[in-house]
Steps between C-alpha positions, in 0.01 A plus 500: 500500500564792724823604351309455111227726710785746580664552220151513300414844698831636500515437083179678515528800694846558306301464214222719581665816627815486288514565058888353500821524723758675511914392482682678751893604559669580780891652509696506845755679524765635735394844564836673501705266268211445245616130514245189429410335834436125400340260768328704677152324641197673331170451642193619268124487669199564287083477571242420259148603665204292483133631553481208779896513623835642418752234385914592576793287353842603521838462230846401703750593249876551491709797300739385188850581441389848339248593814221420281177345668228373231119394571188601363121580700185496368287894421308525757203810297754610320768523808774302649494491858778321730769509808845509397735392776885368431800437794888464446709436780734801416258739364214670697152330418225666296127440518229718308124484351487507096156662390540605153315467130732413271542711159804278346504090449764441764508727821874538589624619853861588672556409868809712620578334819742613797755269645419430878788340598845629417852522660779698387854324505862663435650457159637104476795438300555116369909465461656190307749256826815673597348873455402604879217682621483780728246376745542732810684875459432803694582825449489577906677144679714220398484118558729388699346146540223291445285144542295366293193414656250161455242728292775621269459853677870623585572629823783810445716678761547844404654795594546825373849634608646261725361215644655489850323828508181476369340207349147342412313187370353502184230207351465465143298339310636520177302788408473715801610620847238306725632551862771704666685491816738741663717318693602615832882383489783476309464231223726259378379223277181318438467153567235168470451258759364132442151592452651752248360831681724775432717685813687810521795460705609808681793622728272419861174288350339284227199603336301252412230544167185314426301571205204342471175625298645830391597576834881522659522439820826606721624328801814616701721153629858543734747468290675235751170312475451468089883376451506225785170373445367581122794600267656155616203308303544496119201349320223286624190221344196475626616281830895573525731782560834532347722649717905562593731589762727713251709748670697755270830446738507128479595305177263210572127465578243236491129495306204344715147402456226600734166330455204698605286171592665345737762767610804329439846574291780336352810587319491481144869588398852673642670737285863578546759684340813236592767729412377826605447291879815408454633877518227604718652335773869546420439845631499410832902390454624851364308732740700617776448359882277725599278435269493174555464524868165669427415190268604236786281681705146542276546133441533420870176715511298424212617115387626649135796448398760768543642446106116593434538834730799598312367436150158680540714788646767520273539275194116629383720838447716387258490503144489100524155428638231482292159402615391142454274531219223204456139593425227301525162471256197318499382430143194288439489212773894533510752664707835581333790637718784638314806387688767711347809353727423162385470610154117295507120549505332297702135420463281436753142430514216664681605318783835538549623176379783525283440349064795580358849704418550734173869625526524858362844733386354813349601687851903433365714744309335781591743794325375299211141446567414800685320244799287745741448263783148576437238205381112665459191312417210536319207400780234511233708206245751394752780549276868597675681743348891560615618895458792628287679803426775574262619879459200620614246263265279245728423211408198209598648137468193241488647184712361215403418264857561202295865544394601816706638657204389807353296462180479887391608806606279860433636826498300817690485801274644758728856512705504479848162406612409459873273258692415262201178307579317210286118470458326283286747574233546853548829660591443772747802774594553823626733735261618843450717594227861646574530830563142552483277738691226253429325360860575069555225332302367178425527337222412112335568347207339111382737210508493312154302131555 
């Protein structure tokens, strides 16, 4: 009964003060393209008055695809009084009073609006897999390395002459330069630790980075310090450390697990090179007496073996040793150690425990194959990717973990790149063409799924 009351007087007061209504368009549009705005939120308020009280109702309406709003409001003597008010959440909003008598059927209006929220970004060029993009160059430095950091921000060591003599830290965020660092020493090479923050190794220290929340942070570590007691860990999970006792002058070294609960370790694997040991410490029978003398005596004093005296003196110079060469990745809830001497990958799980034995050979015939010694994952897929080159073209072999073979092989576009990186499918790498005057840039291309 009271809303039948309600309706009653409003039906009559329209009726009293009003001969007809009127249809009503709005147009919004952008005011410096000219363009249609559709869905913007249009809110129209209008007031018949009463001799006892003034009764307000309100339209919520929403713009078309051409800008266009539509309604219609009742002649109020001969005049159409009501509150326009619309919001976009790019353009600016707009609110004004309407007070007009209207001459023509339909009253038309044209909202130009102004966007509120823009941001200008450099041009972006789309290229089809295998054509690279440049995604770092400077006219003023050059790259001369780089780590990739959780956010996908890169972290860049740059220099613009030399960089023994002069070198800084750049962070980039794909877009822009967001931070900068001068760095107080000579520079040598960037590198992650297992919590993958990015270092800068330098002739005396380590500088440690930390970016977090738009800001870098820069921490200086002894050098002495960051290689006995950081560099030695390679990747962790969220209770274990994966670490090694890998020493360049030895041809054998052993991976261990340290868990972080209840503080204790074990050995997960020994890697050794059988025949390069074997030479290693034949050395010790062709140096001359003196020589070994000295050995007798640093075993008397230390407990190592003379023949391992001799080889870490001498037989590292020769042309014969080669570093053992065995990395280790975690991928997924696995841990897979490529054991190159043994021609295997072995598979571990989270916990050390050993599943099972793939036996690889793509490391053999290298004048044929072009076999860098160099394996690099992809964190973000967890793919392992084994480097080759082959006058001067690289190439990204895909090993498959179930058969150790490679399933297929892709080409970079440009000759002689340096310090190839994988993330989430992108190939990162720095490049300058020959006999350029062109600065060290970076560049990345897509791999093909």
């Amino acid at each position: 009964m009271k809303f039948f009351l309600f309706s009653f007087v409003l039906f009559e007061s329209i009726f009293a003060f009003s001969q007809s209504s009127k249809p009503i368009c709005f147009t919004l549009q952008d005011r410096l393209e000219k363009t249609a705005i559709p869905n913007a939120k249009v809110k129209i308020t209008f007031s018949t008055i009463n001799s006892s009280e003034p009764i307000d109702s309100t339209l919520s309406l929403v713009s078309d695809f051409d800008g266009q709003v539509f309604f219609t409001l009742p002649l109020i003597e001969g005049r159409v009084t009501f509150d326009f008010a619309c919001s976009h959440p790019v353009f600016d909003s707009y609110d004004k009073h309407y007070d007009i008598k209207p001459k023509s059927d339909t009253l038309k209006f044209t909202v130009l609006l102004s966007v509120s929220k823009e941001q200008v970004f450099k041009e972006i060029v789309i290229k089809a897999p295998g054509i690279p993009d440049t995604f770092f160059s400077s006219t003023r430095v050059s790259v001369s390395d780089y780590e990739i950091l959780n956010d996908g921000s890169y972290m860049l060591l740059a220099y613009e002459k030399r960089l023994e003599k002069q070198s800084e830290l750049l962070l980039f965020d794909g877009q822009q330069i967001t931070a900068t660092y001068v760095i107080p020493d000579e520079a040598q090479y960037l590198i992650k630790d297992y919590r993958n923050n990015a270092h800068v190794v330098c002739s005396t220290s380590v500088f440690g980075t930390r970016y977090s929340n738009g800001l870098l942070e820069i921490g200086q570590i002894p050098r002495d310090y960051f290689f006995k007691y950081i560099a030695p860990i390679v990747d962790s999970n969220v209770n274990k450390l994966y670490f090694s006792n890998f020493n360049k002058d030895y041809p054998a070294f052993d991976y261990f697990t340290y868990d972080l609960i209840d503080s204790t370790y074990k050995s997960i694997m020994h890697i050794e090179d059988d025949f390069t040991m074997e030479l290693y410490r034949a050395e010790y029978k062709w140096v001359d007496v003196r020589t070994q003398l000295w050995a007798k005596n640093k075993e008397i004093e230390t407990g190592i073996d003379a023949e391992i005296w001799v080889g870490a003196n001498y037989f590292t110079q020769s042309i014969f040793y080669k570093e053992v060469y065995a990395p280790l990745f975690q991928r997924k809830d696995s841990v897979l150690v490529f054991d190159f001497p043994k021609d295997q990958i072995r598979i571990f799980n989270n916990l050390g425990d050993s599943l099972s034995t793939v036996p690889i050979f793509f490391h053999y015939q290298k004048r044929q194959t072009g076999w860098q010694r160099n394996l690099i994952q992809d964190r973000a897929t967890g793919e392992v990717y084994a480097l080759f080159e082959m006058d001067g073209n690289q190439y990204l072999g895909l090993i498959s973990i179930s058969n150790g073979q490679i399933t297929r092989k892709y080409k970079l576009y440009f000759k002689y790149v340096d310090e190839v990186k994988i993330d989430n499918g992108w190939v990162s790498y720095i490049y300058r063409p020959f006999e350029s005057t062109q600065k060290k840039f970076l560049y990345r291309e897509k791999l093909p799924n």
